[in-house]
MARBA-3410 file (N, C-alpha, C, O; in Angstrom, 1 decimal):
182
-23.4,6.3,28.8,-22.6,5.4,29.8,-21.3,5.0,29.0,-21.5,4.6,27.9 ~ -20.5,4.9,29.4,-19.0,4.8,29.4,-19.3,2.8,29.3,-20.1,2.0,29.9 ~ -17.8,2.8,28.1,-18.2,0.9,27.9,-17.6,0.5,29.2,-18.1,-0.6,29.6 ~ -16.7,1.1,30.0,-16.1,0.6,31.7,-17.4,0.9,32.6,-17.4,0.3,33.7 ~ -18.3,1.6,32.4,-19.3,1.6,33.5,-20.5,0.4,32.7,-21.1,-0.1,33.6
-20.8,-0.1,31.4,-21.5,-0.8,31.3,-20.9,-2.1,31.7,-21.6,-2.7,32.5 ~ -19.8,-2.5,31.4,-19.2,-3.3,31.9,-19.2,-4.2,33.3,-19.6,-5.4,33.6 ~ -18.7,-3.1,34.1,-19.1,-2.6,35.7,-20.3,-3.1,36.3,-20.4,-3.6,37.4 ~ -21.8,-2.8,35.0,-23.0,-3.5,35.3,-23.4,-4.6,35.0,-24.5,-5.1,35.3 ~ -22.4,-5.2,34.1,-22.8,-6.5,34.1,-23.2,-6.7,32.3,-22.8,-7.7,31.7
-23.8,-5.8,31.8,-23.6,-5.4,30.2,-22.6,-5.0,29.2,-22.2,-3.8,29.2 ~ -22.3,-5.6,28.6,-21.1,-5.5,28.1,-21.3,-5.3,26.4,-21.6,-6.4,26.0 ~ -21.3,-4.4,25.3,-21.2,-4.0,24.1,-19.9,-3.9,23.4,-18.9,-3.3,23.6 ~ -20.4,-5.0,22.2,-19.4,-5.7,21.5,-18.4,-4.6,20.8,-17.2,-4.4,20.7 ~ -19.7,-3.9,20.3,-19.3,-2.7,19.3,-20.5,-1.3,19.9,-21.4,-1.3,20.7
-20.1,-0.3,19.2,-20.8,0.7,18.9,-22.1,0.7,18.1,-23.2,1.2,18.4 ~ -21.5,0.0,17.0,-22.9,-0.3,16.3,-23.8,-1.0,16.6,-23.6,-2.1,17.1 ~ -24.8,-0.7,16.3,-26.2,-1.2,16.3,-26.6,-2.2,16.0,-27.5,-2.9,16.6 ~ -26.0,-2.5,14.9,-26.6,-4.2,14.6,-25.5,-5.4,15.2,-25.6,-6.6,15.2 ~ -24.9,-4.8,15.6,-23.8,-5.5,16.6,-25.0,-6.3,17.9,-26.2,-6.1,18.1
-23.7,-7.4,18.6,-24.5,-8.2,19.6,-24.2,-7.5,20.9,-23.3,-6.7,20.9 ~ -24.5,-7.7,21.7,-24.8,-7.4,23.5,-24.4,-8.6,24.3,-25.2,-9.6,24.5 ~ -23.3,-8.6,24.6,-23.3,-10.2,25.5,-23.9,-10.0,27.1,-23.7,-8.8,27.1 ~ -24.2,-10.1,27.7,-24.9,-10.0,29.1,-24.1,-11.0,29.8,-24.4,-12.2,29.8 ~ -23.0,-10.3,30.6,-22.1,-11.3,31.3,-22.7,-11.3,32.7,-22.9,-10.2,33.3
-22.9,-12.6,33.5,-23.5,-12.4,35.1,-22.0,-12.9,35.6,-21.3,-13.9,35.5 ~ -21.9,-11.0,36.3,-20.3,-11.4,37.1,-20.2,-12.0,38.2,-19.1,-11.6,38.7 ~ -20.9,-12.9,38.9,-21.5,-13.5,39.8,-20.6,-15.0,38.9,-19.4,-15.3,39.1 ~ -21.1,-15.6,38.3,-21.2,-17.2,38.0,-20.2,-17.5,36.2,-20.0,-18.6,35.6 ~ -19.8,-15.7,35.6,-19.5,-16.3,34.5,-20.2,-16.1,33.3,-19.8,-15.6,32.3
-21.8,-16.8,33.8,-22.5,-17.5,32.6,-22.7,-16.2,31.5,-23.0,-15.1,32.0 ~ -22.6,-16.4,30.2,-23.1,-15.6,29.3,-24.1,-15.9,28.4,-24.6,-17.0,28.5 ~ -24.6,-14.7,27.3,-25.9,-15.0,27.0,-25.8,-14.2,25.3,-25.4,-13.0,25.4 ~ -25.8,-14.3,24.7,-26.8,-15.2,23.7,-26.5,-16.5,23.5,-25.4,-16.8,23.6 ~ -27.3,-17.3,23.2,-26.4,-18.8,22.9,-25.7,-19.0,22.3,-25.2,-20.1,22.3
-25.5,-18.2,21.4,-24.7,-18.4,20.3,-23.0,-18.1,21.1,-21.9,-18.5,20.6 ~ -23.3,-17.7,22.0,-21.6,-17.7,22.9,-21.4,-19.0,24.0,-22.5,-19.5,24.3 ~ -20.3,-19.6,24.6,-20.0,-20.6,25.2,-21.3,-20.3,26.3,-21.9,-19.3,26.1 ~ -21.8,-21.0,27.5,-22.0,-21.0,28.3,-21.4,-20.8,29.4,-22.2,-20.4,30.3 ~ -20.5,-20.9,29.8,-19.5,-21.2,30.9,-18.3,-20.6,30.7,-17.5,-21.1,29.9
-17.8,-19.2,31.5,-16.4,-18.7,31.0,-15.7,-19.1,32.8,-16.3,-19.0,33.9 ~ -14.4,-19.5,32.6,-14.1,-20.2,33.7,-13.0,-19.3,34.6,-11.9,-18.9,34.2 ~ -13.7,-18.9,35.9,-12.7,-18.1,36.3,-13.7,-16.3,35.6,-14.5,-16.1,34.8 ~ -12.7,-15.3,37.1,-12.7,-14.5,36.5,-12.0,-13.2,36.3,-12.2,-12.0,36.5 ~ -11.0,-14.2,35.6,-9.6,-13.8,34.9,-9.9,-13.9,33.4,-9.1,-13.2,32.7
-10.7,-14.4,32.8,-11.2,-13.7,31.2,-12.2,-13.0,31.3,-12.3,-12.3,30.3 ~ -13.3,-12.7,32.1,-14.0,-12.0,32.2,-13.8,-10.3,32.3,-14.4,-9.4,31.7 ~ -12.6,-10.1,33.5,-12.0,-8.8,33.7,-10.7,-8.4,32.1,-10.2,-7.3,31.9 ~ -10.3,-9.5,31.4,-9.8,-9.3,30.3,-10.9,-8.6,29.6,-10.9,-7.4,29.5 ~ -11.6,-9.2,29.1,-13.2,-9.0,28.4,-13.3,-7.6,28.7,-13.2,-6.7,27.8
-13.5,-7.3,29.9,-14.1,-6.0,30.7,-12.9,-4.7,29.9,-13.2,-3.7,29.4 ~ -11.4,-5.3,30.0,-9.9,-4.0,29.7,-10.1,-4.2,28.4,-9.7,-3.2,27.8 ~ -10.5,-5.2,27.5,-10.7,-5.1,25.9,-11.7,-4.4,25.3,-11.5,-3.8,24.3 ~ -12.8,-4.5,25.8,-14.0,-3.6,25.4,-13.8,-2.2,25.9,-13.9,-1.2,25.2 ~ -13.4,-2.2,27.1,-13.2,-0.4,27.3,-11.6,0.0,26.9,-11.4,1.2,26.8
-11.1,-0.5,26.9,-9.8,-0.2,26.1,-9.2,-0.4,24.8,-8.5,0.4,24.2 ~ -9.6,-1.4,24.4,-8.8,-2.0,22.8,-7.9,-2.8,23.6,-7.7,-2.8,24.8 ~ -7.3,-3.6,22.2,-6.3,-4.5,22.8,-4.7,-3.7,23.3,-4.4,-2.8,22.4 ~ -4.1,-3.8,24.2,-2.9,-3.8,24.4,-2.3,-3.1,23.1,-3.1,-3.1,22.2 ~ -1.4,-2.7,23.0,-0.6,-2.2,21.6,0.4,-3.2,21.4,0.8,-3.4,20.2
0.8,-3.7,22.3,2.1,-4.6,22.2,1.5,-6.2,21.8,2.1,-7.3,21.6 ~ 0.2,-6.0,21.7,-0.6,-7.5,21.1,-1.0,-6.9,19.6,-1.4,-7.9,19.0 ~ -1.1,-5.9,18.9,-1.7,-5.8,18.0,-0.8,-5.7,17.1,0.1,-4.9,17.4 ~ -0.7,-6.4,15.6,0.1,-6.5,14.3,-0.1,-5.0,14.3,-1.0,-4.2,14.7 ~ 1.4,-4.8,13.3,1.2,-3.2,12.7,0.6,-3.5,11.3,1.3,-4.0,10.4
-0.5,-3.2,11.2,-0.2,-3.7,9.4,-0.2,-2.2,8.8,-0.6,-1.3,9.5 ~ 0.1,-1.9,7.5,0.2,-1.0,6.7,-1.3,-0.5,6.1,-2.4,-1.0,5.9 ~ -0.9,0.4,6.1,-2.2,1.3,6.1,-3.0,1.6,4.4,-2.0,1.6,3.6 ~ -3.8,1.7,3.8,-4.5,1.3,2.7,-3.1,2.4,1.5,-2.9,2.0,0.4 ~ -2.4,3.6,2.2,-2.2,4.5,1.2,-0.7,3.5,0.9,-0.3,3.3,-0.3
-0.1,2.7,2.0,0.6,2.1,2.2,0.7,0.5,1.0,1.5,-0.4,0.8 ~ -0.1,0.7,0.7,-0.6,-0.7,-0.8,-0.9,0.1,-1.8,-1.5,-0.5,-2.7 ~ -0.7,1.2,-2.0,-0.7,1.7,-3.7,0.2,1.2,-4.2,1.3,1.0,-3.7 ~ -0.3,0.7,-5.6,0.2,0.2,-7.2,1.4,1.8,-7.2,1.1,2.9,-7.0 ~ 3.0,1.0,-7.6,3.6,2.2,-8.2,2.5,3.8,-8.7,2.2,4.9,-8.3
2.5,2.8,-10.0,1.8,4.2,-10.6,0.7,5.0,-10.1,0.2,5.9,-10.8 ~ 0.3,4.6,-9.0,0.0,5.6,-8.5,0.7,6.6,-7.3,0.4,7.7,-6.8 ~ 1.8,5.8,-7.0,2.7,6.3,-5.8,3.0,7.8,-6.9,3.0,9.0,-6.5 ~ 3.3,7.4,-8.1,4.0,8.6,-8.8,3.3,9.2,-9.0,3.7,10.4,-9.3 ~ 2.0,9.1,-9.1,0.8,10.2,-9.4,1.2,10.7,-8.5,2.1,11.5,-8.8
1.0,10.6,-7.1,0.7,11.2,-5.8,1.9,12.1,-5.7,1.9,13.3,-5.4 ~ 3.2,11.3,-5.9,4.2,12.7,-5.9,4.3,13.4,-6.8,4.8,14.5,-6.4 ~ 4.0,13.2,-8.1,3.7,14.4,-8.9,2.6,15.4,-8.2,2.6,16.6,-8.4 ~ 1.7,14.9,-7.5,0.7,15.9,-7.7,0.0,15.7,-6.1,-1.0,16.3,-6.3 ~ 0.1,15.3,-5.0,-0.2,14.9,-3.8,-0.5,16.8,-3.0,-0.1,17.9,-3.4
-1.3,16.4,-1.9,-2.2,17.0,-1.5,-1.2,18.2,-0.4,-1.6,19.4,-0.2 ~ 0.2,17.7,0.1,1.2,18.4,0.8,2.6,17.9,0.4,2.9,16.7,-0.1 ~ 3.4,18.7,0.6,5.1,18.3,0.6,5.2,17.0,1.1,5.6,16.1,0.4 ~ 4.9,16.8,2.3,5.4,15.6,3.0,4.8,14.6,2.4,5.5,13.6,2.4 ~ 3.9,14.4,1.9,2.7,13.3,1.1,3.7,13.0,-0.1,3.9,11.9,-0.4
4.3,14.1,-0.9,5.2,13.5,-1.7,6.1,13.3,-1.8,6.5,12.9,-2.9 ~ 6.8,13.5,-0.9,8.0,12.8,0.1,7.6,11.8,-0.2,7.7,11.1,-1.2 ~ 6.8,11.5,1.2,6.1,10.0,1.4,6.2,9.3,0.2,7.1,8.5,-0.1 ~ 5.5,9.7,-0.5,5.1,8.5,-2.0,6.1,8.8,-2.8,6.2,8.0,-3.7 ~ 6.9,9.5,-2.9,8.6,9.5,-3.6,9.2,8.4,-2.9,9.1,7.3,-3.5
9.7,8.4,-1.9,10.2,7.7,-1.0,9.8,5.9,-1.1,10.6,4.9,-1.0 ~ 8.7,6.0,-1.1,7.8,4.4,-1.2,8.1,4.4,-2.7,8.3,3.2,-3.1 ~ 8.2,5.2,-3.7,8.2,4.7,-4.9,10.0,4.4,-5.5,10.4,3.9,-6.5 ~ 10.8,5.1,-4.1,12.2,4.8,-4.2,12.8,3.2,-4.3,13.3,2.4,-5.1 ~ 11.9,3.5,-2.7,11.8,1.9,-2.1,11.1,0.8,-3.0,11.4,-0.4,-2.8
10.7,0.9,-3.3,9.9,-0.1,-4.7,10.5,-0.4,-5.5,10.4,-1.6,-5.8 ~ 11.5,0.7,-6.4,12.1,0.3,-7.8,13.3,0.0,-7.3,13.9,-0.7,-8.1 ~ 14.0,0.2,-6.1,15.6,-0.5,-5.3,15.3,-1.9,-5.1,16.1,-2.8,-5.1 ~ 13.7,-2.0,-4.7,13.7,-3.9,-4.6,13.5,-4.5,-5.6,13.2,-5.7,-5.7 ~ 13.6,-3.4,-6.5,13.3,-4.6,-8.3,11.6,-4.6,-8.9,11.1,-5.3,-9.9
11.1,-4.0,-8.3,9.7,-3.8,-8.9,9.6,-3.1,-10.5,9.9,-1.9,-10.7 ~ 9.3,-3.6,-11.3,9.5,-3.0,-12.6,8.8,-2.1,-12.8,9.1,-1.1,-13.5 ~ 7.6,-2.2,-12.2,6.6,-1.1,-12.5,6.9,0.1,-11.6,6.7,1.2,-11.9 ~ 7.4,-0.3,-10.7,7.8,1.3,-9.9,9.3,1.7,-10.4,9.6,2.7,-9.8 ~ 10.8,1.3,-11.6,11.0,1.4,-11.9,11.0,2.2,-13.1,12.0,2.8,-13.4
9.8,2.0,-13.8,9.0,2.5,-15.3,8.8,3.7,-14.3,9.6,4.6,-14.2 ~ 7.6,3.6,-13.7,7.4,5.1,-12.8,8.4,6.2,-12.7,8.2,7.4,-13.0 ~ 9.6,5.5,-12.2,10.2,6.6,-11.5,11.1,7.0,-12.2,11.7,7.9,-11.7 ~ 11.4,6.6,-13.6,11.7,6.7,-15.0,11.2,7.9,-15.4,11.7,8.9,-15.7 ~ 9.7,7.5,-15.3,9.1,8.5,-15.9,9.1,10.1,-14.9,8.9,11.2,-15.4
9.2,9.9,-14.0,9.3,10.9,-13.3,10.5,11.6,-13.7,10.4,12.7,-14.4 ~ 11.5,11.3,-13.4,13.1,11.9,-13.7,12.8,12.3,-15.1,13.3,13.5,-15.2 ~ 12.1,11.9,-16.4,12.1,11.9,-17.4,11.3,13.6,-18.1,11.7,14.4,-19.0 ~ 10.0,13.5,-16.9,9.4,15.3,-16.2,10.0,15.7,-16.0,10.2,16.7,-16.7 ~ 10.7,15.5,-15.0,10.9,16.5,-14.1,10.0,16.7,-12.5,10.3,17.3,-11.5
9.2,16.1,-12.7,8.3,15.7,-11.6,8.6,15.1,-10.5,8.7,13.8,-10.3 ~ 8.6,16.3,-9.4,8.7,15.5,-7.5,10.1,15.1,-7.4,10.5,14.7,-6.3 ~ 11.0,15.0,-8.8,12.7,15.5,-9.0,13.3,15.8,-10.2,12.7,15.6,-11.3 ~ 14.3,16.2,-10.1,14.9,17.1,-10.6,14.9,16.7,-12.0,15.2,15.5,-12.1 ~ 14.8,17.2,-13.3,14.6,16.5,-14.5,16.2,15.8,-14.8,17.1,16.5,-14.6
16.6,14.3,-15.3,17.2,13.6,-15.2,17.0,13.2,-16.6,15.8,13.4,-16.7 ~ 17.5,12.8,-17.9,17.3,12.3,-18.5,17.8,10.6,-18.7,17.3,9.5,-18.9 ~ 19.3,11.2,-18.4,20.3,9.6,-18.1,19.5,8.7,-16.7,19.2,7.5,-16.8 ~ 19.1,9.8,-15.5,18.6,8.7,-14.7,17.4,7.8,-15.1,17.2,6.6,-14.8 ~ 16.3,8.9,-16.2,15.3,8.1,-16.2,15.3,7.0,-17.4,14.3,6.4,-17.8
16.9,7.0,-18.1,17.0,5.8,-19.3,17.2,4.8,-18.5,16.7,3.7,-18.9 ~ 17.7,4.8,-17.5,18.7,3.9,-16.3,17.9,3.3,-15.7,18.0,2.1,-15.5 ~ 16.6,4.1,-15.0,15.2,3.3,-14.9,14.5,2.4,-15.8,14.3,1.2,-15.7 ~ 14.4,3.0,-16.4,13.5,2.6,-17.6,14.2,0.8,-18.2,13.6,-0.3,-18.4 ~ 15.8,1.3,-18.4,16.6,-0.1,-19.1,16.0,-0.6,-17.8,14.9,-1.0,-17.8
16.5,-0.7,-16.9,16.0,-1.9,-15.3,15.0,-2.4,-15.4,14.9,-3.5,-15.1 ~ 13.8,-1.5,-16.0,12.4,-2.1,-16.0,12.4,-3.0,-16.7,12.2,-4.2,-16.4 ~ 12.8,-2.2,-18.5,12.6,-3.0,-20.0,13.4,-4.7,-19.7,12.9,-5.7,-20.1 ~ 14.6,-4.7,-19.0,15.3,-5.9,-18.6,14.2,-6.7,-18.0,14.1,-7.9,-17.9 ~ 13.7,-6.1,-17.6,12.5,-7.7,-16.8,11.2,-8.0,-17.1,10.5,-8.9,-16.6
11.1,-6.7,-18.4,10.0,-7.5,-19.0,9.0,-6.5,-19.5,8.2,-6.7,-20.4 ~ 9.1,-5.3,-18.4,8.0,-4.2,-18.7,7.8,-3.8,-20.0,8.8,-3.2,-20.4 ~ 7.1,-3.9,-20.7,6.5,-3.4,-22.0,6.4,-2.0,-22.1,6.8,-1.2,-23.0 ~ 5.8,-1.6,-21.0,5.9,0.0,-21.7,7.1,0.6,-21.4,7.2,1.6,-22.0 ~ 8.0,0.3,-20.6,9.4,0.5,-20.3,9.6,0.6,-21.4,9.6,1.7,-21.9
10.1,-1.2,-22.2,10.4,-1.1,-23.0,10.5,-0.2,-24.5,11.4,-0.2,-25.3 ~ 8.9,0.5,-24.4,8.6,1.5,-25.5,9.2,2.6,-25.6,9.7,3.3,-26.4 ~ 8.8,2.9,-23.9,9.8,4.6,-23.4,11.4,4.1,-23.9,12.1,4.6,-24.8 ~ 11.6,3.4,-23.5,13.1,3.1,-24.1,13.8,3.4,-25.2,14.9,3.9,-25.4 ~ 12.5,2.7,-26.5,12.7,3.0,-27.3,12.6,4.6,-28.0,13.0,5.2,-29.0
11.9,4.9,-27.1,11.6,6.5,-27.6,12.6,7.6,-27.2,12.8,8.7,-27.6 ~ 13.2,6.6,-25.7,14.6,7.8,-25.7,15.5,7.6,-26.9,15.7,8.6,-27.6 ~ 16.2,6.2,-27.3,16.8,5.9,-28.0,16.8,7.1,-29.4,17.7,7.7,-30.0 ~ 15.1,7.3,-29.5,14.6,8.0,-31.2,14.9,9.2,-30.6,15.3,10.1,-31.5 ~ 14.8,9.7,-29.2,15.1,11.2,-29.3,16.3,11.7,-28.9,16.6,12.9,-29.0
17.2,10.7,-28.5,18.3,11.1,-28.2,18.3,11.6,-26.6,19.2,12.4,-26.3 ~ 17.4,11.2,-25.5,17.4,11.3,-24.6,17.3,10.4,-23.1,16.6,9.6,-22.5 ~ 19.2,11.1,-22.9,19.7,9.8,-21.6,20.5,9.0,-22.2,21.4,8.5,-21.5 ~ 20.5,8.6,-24.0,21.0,7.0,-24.4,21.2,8.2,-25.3,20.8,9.3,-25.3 ~ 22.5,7.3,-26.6,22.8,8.0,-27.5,21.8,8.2,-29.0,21.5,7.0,-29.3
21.2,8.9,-29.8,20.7,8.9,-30.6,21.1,7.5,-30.9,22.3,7.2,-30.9 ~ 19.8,6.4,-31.4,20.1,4.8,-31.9,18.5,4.6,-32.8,17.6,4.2,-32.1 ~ 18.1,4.9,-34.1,17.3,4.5,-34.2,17.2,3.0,-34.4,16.1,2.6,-34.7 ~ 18.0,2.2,-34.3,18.0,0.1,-34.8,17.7,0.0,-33.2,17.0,-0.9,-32.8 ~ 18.3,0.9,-32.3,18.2,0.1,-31.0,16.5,0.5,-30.5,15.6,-0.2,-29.9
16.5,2.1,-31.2,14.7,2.0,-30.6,13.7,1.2,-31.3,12.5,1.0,-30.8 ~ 14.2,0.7,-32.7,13.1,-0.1,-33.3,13.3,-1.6,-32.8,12.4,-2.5,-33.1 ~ 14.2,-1.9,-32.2,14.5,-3.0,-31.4,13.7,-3.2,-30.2,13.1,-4.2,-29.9 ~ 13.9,-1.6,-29.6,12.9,-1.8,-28.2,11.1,-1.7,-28.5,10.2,-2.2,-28.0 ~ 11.1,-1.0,-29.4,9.8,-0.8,-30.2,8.6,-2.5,-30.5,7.4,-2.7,-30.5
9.7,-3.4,-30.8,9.7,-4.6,-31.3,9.2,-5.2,-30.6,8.2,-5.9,-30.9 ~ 9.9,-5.3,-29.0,9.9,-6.0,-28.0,8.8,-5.6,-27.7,7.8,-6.4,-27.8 ~ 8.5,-4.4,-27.3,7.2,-4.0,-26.7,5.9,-4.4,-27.6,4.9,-4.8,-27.0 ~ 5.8,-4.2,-29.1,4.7,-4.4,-29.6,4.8,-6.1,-29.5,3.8,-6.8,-29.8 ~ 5.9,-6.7,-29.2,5.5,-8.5,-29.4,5.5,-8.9,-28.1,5.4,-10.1,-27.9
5.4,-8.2,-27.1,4.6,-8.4,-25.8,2.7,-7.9,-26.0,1.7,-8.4,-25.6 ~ 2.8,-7.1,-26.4,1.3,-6.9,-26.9,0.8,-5.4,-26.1,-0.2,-5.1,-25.5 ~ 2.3,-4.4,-26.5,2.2,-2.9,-26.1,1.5,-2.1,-27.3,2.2,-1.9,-28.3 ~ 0.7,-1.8,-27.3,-0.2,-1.1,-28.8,0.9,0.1,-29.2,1.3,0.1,-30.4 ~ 1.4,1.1,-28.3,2.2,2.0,-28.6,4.2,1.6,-28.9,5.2,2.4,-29.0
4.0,0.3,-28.9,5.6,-0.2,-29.3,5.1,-0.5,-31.3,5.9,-0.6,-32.2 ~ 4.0,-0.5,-31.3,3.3,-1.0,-32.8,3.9,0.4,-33.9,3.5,0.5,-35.1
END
């Protein structure tokens, strides 16, 4: 039976599931039933709401959009996913969200996308872009930024060969408490 024909009968199913409750509305008077619900629904203009919410869902123009779980990944994993994601558009997608992350100043999706340019991975290998990342990150604090930093500095990649400047960044990162700035 269809939840609009249970409805219809006077039974009405909260959910699908099983351990879910049963309200037993009498369309006659209102009254409902387990007690654990009001006794008295007034009118029956919440009742035929009741009836279009159960067999329909709410309205679309009543329901928040919220973001979807892939939609709350931590940077570093956005860059996994475009390094290595399941289709083209998937790393789009997570390129794109990890664009958008390091443009609003997120340090960790800046380190990321650092590191990406720095592969070559999901774009085009960059060296200068991914020192340019990386300094944005190390500027605000990132530690491991800071280390990569120092290791372009030692290899001469993106920044000019500096070994004082990478033992500088090297510094920063092991006295934040980076084991590989040590």
């Amino acid at each position: 039976m269809k939840p609009y024909e249970e409805a219809l009968t006077g039974i009405v199913f909260i959910s699908q599931q099983p351990a879910q409750r049963v309200i037993i509305v009498n369309t006659v008077s209102g009254n409902m039933a387990p007690s654990a619900w009001p006794r008295q629904f007034t009118g029956h203009y919440v009742f035929v709401l009741l009836i279009v919410y159960i067999a329909f869902g709410l309205p679309k123009f009543l329901v928040a959009k919220t973001p979807d779980a892939a939609n709350k990944l931590p940077p570093d994993q956005l860059a996994t996913q475009a390094e290595s994601g399941k289709n083209s558009s998937a790393k789009q997608d997570a390129l794109r969200r990890l664009e958008k992350m390091a443009h609003s100043g997120n340090p960790t999706a800046e380190c990321s996308l650092g590191a990406l340019y720095a592969r070559g991975r999901a774009v085009p290998q960059d060296y200068v872009k991914a020192a340019n990342w990386f300094r944005k990150a190390a500027d605000q604090g990132d530690a491991k930024a800071e280390c990569i930093l120092g290791f372009a500095y030692g290899l001469g990649h993106g920044v000019p060969y500096d070994l004082v400047k990478a033992t500088k960044w090297w510094r920063k990162a092991a006295a934040r408490g980076y084991a590989e700035g040590e």
